[in-house]
C-alpha positions in Angstrom: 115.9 177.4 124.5 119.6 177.8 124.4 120.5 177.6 120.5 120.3 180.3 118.2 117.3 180.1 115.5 119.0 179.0 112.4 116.9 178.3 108.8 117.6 175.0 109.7 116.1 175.3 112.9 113.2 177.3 111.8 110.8 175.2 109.7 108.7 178.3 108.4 108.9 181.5 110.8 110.9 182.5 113.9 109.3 185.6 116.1 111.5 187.6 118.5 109.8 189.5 121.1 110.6 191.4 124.3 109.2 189.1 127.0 109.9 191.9 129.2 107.1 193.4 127.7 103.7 193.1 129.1 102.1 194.2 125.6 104.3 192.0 124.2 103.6 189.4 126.6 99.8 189.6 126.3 100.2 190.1 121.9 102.0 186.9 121.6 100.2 185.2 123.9 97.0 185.7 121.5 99.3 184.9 118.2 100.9 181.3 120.0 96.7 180.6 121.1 95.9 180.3 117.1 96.7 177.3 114.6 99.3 179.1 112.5 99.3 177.7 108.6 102.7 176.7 108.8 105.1 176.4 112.2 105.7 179.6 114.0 108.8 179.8 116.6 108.2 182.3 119.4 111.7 183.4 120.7 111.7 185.7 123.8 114.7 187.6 123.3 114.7 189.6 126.3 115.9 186.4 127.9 119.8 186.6 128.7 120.1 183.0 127.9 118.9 183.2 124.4 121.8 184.3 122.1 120.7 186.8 119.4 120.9 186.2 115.8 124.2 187.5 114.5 124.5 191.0 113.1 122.4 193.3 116.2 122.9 193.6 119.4 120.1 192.3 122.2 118.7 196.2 122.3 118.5 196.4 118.8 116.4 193.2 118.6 114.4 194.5 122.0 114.1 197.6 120.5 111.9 196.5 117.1 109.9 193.3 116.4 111.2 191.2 113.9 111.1 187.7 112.4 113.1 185.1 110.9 112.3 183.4 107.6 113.1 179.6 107.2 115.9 181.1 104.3 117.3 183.3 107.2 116.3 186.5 106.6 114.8 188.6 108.7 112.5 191.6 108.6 111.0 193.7 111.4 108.5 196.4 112.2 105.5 196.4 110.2 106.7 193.8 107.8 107.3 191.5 110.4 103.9 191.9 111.4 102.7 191.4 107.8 104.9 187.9 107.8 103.3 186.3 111.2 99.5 187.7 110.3 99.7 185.5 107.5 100.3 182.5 108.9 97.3 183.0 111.2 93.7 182.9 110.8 91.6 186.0 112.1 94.8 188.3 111.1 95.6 187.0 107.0 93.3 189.9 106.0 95.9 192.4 107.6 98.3 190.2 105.6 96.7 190.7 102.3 96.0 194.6 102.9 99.5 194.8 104.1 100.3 193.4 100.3 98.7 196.9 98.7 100.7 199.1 97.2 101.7 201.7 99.8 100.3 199.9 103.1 103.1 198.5 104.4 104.5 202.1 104.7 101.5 203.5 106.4 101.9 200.6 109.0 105.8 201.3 109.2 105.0 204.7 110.3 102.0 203.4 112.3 104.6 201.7 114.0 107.3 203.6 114.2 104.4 206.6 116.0 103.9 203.2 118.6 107.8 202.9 119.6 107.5 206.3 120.2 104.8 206.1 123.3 105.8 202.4 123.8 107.7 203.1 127.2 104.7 205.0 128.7 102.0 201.9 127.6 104.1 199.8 129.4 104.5 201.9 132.2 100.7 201.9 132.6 100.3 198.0 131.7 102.9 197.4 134.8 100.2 199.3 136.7 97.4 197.7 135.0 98.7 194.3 135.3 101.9 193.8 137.2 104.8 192.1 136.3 103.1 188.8 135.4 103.5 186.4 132.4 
């Protein structure tokens, strides 16, 4: 894909993720397996080719997970999460506690303590699994 995601583009949701990544790799792979509620757009932003969305450069967007709405605007971290989980089954529940007053901060910080060791996980899941997609 070699257009920007634009609302017009994006029907209901647009993911960015590092495809470099082989968490990454292997989390979206289990989100794209499952019949989202409403279309979901999985963008692999680690991709030269892909242009990023306006406003951040390509580390920024490499360095945080975030989403697109369909109105164009985007979140990322632990709200993004909280968007994509509920659009699929098996993960709404994490949507709906995410919705409780005061969880999506504890997951912010949940995730923000996972960027932090993020480079050595994937230095092990190289080891663990290679370079493969």
């Amino acid at each position: 894909m070699n257009e920007s995601v634009t609302p017009e583009r994006c029907a209901s949701l647009a993911v960015f993720y590092d495809g470099a990544c082989p968490l990454c790799q292997r989390e979206i792979a289990l989100y794209r397996d499952l019949p989202a509620t409403a279309p979901v757009e999985f963008v692999d932003i680690s991709d030269p080719a892909q242009p990023v969305p306006s406003g951040q450069s390509r580390e920024a967007w490499l360095a945080r997970f975030h989403v697109q709405h369909a109105d164009g605007r985007i979140e990322s971290g632990a709200r993004a999460f909280l968007a994509l989980w509920a659009r699929l089954p098996y993960w709404r529940w994490l949507a709906r506690l995410g919705a409780l007053l005061g969880v999506a901060t504890l997951l912010e910080l949940m995730y923000w303590g996972f960027l932090r060791v993020r480079p050595a996980m994937q230095r092990l899941a190289v080891r663990r699994w290679g370079g493969r997609r």
